[in-house]
C-alpha positions in Angstrom: -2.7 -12.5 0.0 -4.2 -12.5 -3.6 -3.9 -9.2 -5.6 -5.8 -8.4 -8.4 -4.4 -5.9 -11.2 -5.5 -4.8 -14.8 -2.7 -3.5 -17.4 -1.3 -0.9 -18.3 0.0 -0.9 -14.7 0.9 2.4 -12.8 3.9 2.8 -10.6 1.1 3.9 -7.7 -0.4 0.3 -8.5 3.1 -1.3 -7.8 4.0 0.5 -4.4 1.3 -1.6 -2.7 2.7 -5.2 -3.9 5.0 -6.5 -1.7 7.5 -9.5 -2.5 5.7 -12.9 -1.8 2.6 -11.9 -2.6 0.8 -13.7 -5.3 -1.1 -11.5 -8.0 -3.6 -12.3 -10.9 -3.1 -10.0 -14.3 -5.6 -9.3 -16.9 -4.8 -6.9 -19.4 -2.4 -6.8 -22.4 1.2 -8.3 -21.5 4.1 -7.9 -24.4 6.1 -11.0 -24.9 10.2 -10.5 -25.6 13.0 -13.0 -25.1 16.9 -12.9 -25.6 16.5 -11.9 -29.5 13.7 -9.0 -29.2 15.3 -7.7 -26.1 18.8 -7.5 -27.8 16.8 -5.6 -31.0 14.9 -3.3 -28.8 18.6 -2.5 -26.6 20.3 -1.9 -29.9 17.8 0.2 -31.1 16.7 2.8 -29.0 20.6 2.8 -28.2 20.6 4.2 -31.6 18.0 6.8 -30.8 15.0 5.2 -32.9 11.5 4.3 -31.5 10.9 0.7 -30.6 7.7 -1.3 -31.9 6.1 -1.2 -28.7 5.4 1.7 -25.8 7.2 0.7 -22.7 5.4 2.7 -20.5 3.6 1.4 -17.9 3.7 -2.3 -19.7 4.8 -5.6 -19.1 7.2 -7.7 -20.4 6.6 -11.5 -20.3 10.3 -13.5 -21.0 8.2 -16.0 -23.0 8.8 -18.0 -26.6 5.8 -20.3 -26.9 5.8 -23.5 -28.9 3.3 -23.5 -31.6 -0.3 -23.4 -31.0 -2.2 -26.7 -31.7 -5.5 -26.6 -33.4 -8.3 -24.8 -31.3 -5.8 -23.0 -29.0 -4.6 -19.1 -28.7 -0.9 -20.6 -28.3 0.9 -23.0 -27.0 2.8 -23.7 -23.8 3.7 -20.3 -22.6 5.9 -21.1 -19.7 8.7 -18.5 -18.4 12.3 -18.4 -19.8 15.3 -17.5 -17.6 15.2 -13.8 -16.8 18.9 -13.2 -16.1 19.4 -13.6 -19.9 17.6 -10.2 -20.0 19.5 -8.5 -17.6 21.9 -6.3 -19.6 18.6 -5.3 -21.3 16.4 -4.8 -18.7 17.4 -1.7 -17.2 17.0 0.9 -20.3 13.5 -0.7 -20.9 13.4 -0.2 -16.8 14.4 3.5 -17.6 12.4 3.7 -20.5 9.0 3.4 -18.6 8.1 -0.5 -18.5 6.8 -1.4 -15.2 7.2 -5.2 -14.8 8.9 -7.9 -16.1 7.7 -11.9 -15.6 10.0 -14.4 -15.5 11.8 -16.8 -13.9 15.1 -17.3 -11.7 16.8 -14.6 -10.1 18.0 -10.8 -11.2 21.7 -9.3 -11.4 22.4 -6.7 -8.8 22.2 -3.7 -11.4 18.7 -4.9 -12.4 17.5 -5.1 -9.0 19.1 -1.4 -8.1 17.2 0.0 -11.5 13.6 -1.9 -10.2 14.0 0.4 -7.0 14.9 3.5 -9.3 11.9 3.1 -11.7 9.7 2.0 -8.7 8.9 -1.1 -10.9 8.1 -5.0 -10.1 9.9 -8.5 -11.2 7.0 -10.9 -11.1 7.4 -14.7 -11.4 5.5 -17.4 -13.6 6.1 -21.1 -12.6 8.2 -22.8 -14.9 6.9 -26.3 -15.8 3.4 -24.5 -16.0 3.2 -23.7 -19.2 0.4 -25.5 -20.4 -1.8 -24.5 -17.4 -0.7 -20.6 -18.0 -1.3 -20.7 -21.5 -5.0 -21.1 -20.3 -5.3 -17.6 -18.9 -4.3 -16.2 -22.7 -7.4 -15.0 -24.6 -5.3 -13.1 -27.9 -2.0 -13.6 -29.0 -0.9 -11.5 -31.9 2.5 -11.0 -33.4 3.0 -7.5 -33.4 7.0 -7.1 -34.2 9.7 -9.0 -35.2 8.3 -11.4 -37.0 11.9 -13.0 -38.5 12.3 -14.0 -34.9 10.2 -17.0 -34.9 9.3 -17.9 -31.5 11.1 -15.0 -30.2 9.2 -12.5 -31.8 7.1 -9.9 -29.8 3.7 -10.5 -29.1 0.8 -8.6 -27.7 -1.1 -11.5 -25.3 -4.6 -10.3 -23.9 -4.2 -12.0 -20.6 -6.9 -12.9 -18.0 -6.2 -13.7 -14.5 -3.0 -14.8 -15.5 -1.3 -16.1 -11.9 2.5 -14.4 -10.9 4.5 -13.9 -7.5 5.8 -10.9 -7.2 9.7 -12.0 -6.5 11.1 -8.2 -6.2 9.0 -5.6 -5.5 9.6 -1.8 -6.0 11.2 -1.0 -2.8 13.7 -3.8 -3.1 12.8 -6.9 -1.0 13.2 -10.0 -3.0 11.2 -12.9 -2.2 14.1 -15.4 -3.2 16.3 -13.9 -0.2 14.0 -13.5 2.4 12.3 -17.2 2.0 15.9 -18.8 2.4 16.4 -16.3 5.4 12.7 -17.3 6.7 13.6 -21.0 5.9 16.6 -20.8 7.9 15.1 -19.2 10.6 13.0 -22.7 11.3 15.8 -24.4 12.2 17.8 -21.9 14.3 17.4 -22.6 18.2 
């Protein structure tokens, strides 16, 4: 079923999606890739504010190409989220909601979703020229020496995800296998 949600996102927003299901985000969304991620860890480890407020955000594991003439950016398409994971759980702890992505989680970032009551959306990968459609702003708001990795506030309409993990812990990528499987089981 289709689900429609506006950012910031609250956690009493998230209890009612459910892995599988395929939601719609308009809002602001944060982008933040290997370099950012590792800068944002590193800091707040070191007890100083980050550039952005994690609470009740989103994180989209995104480093577009450039933007071509007439456009907000270019491709936006997904980067692998499991080069987030040693990250992910202090910004999990820290307040941010969801993360988009692709490609599945480690075990401790799963067990920290279900702690923080929080969601692991996925964007298709290969899409990125169709999602960069659903971006109306894109603005580099931090970490500018990063390049493409930098973090950007993206004003984001109907921008389409699947929610892979949801906040009680079912993961989409284990139960299709399991429903897959159960096809061919006499």
């Amino acid at each position: 079923m289709d689900k429609y949600i506006n950012t910031p996102v609250t956690k009493d927003k998230l209890k009612d999606l459910k892995s599988g299901d395929y939601v719609y985000i308009t809002g602001t969304i944060y982008t933040a890739r290997d370099a950012a991620h590792k800068r944002m860890y590193e800091t707040l480890l070191s007890g100083k504010e980050i550039p952005i407020d994690l609470k009740d955000n989103v994180i989209y594991y995104l480093g577009p190409t450039p933007a071509r003439e007439g456009q907000v950016i270019g491709s936006a398409g997904p980067t692998t989220s499991s080069r987030m994971d040693k990250y992910a759980p202090l910004l999990l702890d820290k307040g941010l909601n969801g993360m988009i992505g692709k490609g599945k989680r480690s075990k401790e970032v799963i067990n920290s979703i279900v702690k923080n009551k929080a969601v692991y959306f996925a964007a298709v990968g290969g899409a990125g020229a169709l999602l960069s459609k659903c971006i109306k702003e894109s603005e580099v708001i931090a970490y500018d020496d990063l390049g493409t990795e930098a973090i950007r506030k993206l004003k984001v309409e109907n921008f389409p995800v699947i929610v892979v993990i949801d906040s009680k812990g079912n993961n989409l990528y284990e139960t299709a296998v399991e429903d897959y499987l159960k096809k061919f089981k006499s």
